[in-house]
ZAMARGU-4260 file (C-alpha; in steps of 0.2 Angstrom, whole numbers, plus 5000, padded with zeros to 4 digits):
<rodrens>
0) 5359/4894/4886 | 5355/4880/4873 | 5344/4869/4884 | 5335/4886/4889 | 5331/4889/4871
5) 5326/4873/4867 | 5313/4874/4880 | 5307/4888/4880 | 5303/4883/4861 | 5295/4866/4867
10) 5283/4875/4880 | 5279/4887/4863 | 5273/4873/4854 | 5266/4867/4868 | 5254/4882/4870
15) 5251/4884/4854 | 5245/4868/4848 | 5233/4869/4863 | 5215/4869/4857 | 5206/4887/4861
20) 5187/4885/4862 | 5176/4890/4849 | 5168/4909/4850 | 5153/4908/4859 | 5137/4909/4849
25) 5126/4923/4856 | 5115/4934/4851 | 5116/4953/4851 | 5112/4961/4870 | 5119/4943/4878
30) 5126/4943/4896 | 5139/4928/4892 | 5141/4922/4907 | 5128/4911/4906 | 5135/4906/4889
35) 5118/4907/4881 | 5110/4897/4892 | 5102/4911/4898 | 5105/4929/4892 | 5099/4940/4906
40) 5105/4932/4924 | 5112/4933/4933 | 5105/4949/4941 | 5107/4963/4945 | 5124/4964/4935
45) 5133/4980/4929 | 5136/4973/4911 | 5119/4982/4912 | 5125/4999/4917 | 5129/5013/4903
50) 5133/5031/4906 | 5120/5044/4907 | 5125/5061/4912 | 5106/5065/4915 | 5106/5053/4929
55) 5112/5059/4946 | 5128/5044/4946 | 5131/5046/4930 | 5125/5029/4925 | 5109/5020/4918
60) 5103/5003/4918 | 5100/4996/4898 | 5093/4979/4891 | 5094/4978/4874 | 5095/4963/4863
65) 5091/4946/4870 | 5094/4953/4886 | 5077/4962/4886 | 5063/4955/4896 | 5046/4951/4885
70) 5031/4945/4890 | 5024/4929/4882 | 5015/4938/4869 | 5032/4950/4863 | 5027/4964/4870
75) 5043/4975/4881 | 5043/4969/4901 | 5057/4982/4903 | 5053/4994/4917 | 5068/5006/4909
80) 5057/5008/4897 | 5044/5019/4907 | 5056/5026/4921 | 5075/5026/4918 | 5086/5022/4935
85) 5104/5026/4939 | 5108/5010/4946 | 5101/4994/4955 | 5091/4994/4972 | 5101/4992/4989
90) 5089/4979/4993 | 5090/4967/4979 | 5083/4952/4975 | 5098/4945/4967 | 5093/4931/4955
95) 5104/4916/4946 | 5105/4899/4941 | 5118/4888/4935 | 5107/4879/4921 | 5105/4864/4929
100) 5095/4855/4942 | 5107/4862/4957 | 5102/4856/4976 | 5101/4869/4991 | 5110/4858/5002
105) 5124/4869/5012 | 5118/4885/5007 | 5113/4897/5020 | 5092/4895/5020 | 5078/4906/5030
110) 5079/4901/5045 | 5098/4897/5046 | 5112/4909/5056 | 5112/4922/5043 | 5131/4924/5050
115) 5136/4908/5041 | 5133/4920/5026 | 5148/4929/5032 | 5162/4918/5030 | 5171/4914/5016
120) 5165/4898/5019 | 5148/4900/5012 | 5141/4895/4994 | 5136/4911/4992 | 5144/4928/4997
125) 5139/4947/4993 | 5154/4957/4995 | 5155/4975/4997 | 5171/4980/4987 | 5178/4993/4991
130) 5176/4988/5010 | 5175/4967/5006 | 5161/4968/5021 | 5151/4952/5019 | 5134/4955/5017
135) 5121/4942/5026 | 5110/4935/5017 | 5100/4920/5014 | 5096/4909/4999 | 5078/4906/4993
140) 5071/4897/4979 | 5055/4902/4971 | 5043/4889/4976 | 5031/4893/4961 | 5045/4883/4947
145) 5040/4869/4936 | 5056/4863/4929 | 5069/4858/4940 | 5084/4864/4929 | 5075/4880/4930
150) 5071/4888/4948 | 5077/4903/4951 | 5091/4903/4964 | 5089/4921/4977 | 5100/4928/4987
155) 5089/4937/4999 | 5102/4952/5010 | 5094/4955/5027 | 5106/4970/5032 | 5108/4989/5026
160) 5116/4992/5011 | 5124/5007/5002 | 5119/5018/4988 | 5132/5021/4976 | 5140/5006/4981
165) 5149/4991/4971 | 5146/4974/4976 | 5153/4957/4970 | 5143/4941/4970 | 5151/4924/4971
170) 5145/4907/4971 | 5154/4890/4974 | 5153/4872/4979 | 5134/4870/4974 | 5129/4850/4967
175) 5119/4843/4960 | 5104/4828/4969 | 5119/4817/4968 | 5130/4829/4979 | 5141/4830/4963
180) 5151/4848/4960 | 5141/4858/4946 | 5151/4865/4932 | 5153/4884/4930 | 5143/4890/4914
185) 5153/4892/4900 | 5153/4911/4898 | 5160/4911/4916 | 5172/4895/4914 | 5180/4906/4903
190) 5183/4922/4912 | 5189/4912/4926 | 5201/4904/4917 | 5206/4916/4906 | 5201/4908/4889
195) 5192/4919/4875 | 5174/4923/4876 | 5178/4926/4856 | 5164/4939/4857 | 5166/4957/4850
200) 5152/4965/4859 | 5162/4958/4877 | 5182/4960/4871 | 5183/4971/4888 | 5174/4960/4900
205) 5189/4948/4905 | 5200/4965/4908 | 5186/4972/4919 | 5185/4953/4929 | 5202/4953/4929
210) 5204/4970/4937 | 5189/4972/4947 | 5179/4955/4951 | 5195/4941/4955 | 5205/4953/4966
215) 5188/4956/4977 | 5185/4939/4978 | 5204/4932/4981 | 5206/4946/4994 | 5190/4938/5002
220) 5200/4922/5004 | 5190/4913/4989 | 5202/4901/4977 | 5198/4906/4956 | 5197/4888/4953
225) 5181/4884/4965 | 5170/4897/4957 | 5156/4895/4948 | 5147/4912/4945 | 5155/4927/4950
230) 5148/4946/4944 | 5147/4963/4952 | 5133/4976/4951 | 5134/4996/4959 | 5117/5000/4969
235) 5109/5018/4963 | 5107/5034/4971 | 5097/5037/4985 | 5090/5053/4979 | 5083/5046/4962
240) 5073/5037/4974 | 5068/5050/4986 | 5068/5066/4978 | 5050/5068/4972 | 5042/5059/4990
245) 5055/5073/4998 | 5048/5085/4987 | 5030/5083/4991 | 5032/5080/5007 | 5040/5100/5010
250) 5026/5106/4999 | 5013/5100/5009 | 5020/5103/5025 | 5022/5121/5018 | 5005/5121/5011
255) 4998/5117/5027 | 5007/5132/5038 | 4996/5142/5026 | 4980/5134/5026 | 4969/5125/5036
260) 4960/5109/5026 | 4942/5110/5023 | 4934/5097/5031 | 4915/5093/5029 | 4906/5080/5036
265) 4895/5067/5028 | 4887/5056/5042 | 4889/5054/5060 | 4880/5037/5066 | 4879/5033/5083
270) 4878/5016/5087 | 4868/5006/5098 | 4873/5002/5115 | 4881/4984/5109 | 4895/4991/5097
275) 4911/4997/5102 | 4908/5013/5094 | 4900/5028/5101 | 4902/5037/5083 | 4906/5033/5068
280) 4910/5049/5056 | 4911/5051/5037 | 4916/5066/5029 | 4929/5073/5015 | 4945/5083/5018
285) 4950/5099/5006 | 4971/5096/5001 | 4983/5098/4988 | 4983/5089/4974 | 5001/5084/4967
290) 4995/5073/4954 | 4990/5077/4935 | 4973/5073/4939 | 4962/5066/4954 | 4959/5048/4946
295) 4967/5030/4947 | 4983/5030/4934 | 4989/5047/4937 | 5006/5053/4936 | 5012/5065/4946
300) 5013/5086/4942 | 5027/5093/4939 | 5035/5110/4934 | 5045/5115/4919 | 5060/5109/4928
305) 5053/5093/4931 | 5049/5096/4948 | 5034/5091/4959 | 5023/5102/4961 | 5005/5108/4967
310) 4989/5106/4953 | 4976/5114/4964 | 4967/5105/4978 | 4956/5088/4979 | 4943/5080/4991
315) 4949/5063/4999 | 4936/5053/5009 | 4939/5051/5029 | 4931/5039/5041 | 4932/5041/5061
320) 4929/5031/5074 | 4924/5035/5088 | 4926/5022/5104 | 4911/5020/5116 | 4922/5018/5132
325) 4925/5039/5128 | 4907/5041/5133 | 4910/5039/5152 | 4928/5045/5152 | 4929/5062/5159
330) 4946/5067/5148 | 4948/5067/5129 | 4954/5054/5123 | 4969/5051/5109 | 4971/5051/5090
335) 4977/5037/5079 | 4978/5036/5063 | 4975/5017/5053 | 4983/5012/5038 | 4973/4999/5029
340) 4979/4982/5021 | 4983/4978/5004 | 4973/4986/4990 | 4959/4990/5003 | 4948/5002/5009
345) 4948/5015/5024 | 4931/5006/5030 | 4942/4994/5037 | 4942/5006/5051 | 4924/5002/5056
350) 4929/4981/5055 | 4930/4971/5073 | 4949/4970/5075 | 4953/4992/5073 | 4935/4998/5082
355) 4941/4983/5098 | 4959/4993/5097 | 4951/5009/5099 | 4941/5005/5112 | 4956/4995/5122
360) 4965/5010/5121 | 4951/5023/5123 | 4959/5032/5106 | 4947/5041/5089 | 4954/5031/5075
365) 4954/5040/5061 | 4958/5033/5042 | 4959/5037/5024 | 4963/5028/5007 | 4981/5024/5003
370) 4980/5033/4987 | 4988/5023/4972 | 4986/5006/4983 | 4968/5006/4989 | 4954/4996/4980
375) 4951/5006/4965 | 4968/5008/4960 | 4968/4987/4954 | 4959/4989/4940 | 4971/5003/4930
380) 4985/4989/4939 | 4978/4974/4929 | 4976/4983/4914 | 4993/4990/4912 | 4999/4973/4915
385) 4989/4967/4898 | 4992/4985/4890 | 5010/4993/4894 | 5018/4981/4905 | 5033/4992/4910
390) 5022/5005/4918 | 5012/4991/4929 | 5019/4998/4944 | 5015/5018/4939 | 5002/5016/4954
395) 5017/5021/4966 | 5015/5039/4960 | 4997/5043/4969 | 5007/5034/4985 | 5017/5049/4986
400) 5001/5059/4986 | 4993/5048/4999 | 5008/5052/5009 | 5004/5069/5005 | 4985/5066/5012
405) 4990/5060/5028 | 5001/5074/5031 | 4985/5087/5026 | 4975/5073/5036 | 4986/5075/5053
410) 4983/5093/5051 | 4964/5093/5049 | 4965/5082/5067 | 4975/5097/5075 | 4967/5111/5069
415) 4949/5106/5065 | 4941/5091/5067 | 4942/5094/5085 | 4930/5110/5082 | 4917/5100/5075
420) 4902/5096/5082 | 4904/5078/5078 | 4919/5077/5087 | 4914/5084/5103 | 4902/5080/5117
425) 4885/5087/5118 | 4879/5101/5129 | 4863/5097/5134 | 4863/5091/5150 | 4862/5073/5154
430) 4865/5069/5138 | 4874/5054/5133 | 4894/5057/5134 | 4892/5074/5144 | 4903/5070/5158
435) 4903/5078/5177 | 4921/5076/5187 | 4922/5073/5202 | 4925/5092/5206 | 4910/5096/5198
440) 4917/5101/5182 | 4907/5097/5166 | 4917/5092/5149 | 4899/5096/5138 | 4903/5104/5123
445) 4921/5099/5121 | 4935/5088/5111 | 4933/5069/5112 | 4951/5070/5108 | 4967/5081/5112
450) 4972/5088/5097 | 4992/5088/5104 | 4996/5071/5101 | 4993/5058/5088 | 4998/5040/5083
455) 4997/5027/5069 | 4995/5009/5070 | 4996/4998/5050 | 4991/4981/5049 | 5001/4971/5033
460) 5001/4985/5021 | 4997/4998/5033 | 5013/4992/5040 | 5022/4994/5022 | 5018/5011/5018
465) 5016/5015/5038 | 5034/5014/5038 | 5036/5027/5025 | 5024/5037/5033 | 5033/5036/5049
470) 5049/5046/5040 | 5037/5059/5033 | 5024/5063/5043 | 5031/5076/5058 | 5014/5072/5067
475) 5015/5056/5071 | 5024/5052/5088 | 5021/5035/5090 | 5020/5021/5076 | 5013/5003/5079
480) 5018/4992/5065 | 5011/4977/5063 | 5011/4963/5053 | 5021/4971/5038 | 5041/4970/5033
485) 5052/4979/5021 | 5057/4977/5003 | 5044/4973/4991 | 5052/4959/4980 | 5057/4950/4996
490) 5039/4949/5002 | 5032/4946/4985 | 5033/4928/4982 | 5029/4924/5000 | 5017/4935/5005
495) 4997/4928/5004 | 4992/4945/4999 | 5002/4945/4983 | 4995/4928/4976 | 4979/4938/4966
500) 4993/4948/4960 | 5004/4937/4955 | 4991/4926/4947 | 4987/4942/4937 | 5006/4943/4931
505) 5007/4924/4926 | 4989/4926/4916 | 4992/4941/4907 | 5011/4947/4906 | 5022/4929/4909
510) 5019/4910/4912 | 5034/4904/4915 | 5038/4907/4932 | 5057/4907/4929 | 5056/4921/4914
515) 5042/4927/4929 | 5055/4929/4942 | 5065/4940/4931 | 5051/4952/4928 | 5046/4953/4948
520) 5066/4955/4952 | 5069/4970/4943 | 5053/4977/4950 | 5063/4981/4967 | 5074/4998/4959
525) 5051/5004/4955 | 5048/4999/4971 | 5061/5007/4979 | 5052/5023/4977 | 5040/5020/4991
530) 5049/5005/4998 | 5049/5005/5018 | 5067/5001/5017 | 5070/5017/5008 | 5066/5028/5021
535) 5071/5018/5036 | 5086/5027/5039 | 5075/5045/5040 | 5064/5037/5054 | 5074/5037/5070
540) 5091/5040/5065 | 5091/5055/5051 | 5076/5063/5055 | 5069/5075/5044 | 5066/5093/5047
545) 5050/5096/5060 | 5051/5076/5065 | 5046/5075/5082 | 5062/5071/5095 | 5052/5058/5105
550) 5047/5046/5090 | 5043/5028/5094 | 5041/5014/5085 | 5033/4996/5087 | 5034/4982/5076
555) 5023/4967/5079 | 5026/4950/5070 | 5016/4938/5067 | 5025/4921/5070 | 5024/4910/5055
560) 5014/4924/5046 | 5008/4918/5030 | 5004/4932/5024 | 5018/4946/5024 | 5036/4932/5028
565) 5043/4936/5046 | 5059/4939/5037 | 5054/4954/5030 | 5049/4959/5046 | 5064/4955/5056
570) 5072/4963/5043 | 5061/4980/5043 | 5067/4980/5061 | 5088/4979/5056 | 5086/4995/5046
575) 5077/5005/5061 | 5087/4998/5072 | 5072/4995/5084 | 5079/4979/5097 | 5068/4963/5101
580) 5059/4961/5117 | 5063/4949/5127 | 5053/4937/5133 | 5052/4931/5116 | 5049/4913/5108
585) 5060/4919/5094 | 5077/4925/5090 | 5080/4931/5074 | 5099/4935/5068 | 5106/4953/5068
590) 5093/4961/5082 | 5099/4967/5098 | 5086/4962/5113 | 5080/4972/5127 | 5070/4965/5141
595) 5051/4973/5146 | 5045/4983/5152 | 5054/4997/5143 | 5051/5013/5135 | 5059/5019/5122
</rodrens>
């Protein structure tokens, strides 16, 4: 009992004379895990997550303090401070650094086995917690970073995640050029090794790592001691996201079993004898308008519960082309819509590449501007970027009232169009496009298209926003997606397209392309709202109401696309669950293969 007591004193004296660290020095709002190296990564990270009853989980995502994102000259670079959101996006950009120059060598890159990212072996791991399913993922680095102790370390996940949904991120084994180990910040070194933060404002955060973070991460086969950044961070609700586009979509669905649109025509041009089109038509269409206002910058109308709804009607430009291999065709011909590229123009439609589409496939392409992210709507971009930063991305409004058009638009080609003169062949006998059958039976005077079946095809963001259309629109039976991807802040830094906008960002709000990569990875939750990837799972699994039975969808990559990343696309496809052909010079992880010809 004596030599018991004695020792027990000596390991006493022993632990008590062992030095404790100082409190870390941080300023108010400070994630410590960084130790004040850096007082916002890493992210997304529910230290950021307070509650809010108004919200539909409950929760809300605050900076405050040093923690805040500013642009270069002080002013708020916060999108919580225009929109509030319940949570982070299921398809994150998830953004750290350890503070140092740190090599990628080992870690799981863009063209790796995305299933290396599912081993416990992996520097990197997402884990789902209450499931501790491993997320695949790769690891980018922004290619746009000056300082090589500052770039911007991404975990890119490339399969669905879930709303509502708590996930821990670890990170181990990374070195430096040397191949040397990295040590763990200091705000982190000390949660894992259970010494004081000595910081009021985060007495509870070792409790909570010690509760929630270490037992998801030892139950994942991970060692405490080789970890140098772990954090978690719960995704949002689905329905902050897609309420409103939900909303608008069953209005103008309902608005259309009441009304016919009005349709007049501008122009109808036809060409000469060496153009691939027959016609070309101009005209506007009569809809509803589910904006404030029918101008670039408008939000959208709601009721006194907050809800979307109608504010009259508006005019929206359409073009048509009509293909000059319909002229000798004695049957009508088919309907597709075209969704034009980024922050363009539906005169794209008239361009080589759509008219030589139309005419290969004998179809009236028909196009109008993606409201919200068509040419004009730029300028009111670029200025809230130098203005109001957190509202730059308040153009994602109008797309849900370009959804809205499209639908109205799909109408008009089922109900009206086709009762135009300028979309049906002349009566005058031997005219051009009056065709005789072989039976003797004349087609003067009627549709150059059946009204009974329409289609889309999207080049690059008519890809994008394509795929949201393809969830909304009950129309559309067949989609062609080409060249475009799924989620925004994936395709951002890699995607040509994005460079003018980017450049914007780095003039006016941020030059720094580490504090940069902050701003453009909290975008993703804004995004969100009209993100392909949002509405994946409603276009051939959960369909909505009215979707037709027999939707199809094609996705067409570009290999080695420079402007929209084939990862975004490969990944578009994991969401739909739409399988690779085969033959194919690629193989991308995670897609099932089937080989042509096929249908389906």
């Amino acid at each position: 009992m004596r030599v018991f007591a004695i020792l027990s004193l000596a390991i006493a004296a022993c632990e008590a004379s062992e030095p404790q660290p100082p409190p870390l020095d941080l300023p108010a709002g400070c994630n410590p895990l960084m130790g004040g190296v850096d007082c916002f990564l890493p992210y997304p990270s529910d230290v950021y997550l307070v509650p809010d009853s108004s919200l539909p989980s409950g929760k809300r995502v605050e900076h405050t303090g040093a923690s805040k994102l500013m642009t270069d000259d002080g002013q708020t670079a916060d999108f919580g401070d225009w929109r509030p959101f319940d949570g982070f996006s299921k398809n994150p950009t998830i953004m750290f650094s350890l503070g140092t120059e740190t090599s990628m060598e080992g870690m799981v890159r863009m063209d790796d086995a995305l299933d290396g990212s599912q081993s416990s072996a992996s520097k990197t791991l997402l884990i789902e917690a209450e499931t501790g399913r491993l997320v695949a993922h790769f690891v980018d680095e922004d290619p746009r970073a000056d300082d090589p102790n500052r770039v911007p370390l991404l975990i890119r996940p490339m399969e669905p995640m879930q709303a509502r949904t708590r996930y821990v991120v670890a990170v181990k084994g990374l070195v430096d050029s040397e191949g040397v180990i990295l040590p763990a910040p200091e705000g982190f070194r000390r949660l894992r090794d259970k010494q004081a933060l000595g910081v009021a404002e985060w007495d509870s955060l070792a409790e909570r790592y010690e509760s929630a973070v270490f037992p998801v991460l030892e139950t994942a086969g991970l060692d405490r001691s080789d970890l140098q950044l772990a954090w978690d961070f719960t995704t949002g609700s689905d329905e902050q996201l897609t309420d409103d586009m939900f909303a608008i979509r069953d209005l103008a669905l309902e608005w259309t079993q009441n009304n016919d649109p009005v349709v007049s025509i501008r122009d109808v041009i036809e060409r000469d004898e060496e153009d691939r089109a027959w016609r070309i038509v101009r005209g506007d269409i009569e809809g509803p308008l589910y904006m404030e206002r029918d101008t670039q910058g408008a939000a959208i109308h709601r009721n006194e519960l907050g809800q979307p709804s109608q504010n009259g009607t508006a005019k929206f430009r359409f073009i048509a082309v009509i293909p000059r291999r319909l002229i000798n065709r004695f049957e009508p011909g088919r309907v597709v819509h075209f969704g034009h590229g980024f922050f363009g123009s539906p005169s794209e439609v008239e361009g080589g590449g759509a008219r030589g589409i139309a005419e290969a496939t004998e179809s009236v392409f028909v196009a109008i501007r993606w409201k919200g992210m068509a040419e004009l709507d730029a300028a009111v971009m670029v200025a809230d970027m130098a203005d109001n930063p957190p509202q730059l991305l308040r153009f994602g409004d109008r797309v849900h009232q370009a959804m809205a058009n499209w639908i109205v638009t799909s109408d008009a080609v089922t109900n009206v169009l086709h009762m135009l003169p300028a979309f049906q062949r002349p009566t005058e006998p031997e005219s051009l496009g009056l065709v005789i059958s072989p039976d003797g039976l004349s087609n003067a005077g009627q549709s150059v298209y059946d009204p009974s079946f329409q289609g889309y095809v999207g080049i690059s963001q008519g890809h994008i926003l394509g795929g949201v259309l393809a969830a909304l629109n009950p129309h559309l039976s067949r989609m062609v997606l080409n060249v475009g991807g799924a989620a925004f802040t994936h395709m951002m830094s890699r995607a040509g397209p994005f460079n003018s906008y980017l450049a914007i960002i780095e003039t006016v709000i941020q030059p720094d392309p580490f504090e940069r990569q902050k701003i453009l990875t909290t975008m993703a939750r804004v995004f969100d709202r009209f993100d392909p990837a949002t509405y994946a799972p409603y276009v051939l699994n959960n369909k909505l109401p009215g979707s037709p039975e027999d939707k199809r969808v094609l996705l067409q990559v570009g290999y080695a696309d420079a402007q929209v990343p084939d990862f975004a696309s490969y990944f578009h496809a994991r969401l739909l669950g739409v399988p690779l052909t085969e033959p194919t010079p690629m193989r991308p992880w995670g897609l099932d293969t089937v080989t042509l010809p096929m249908s389906g």
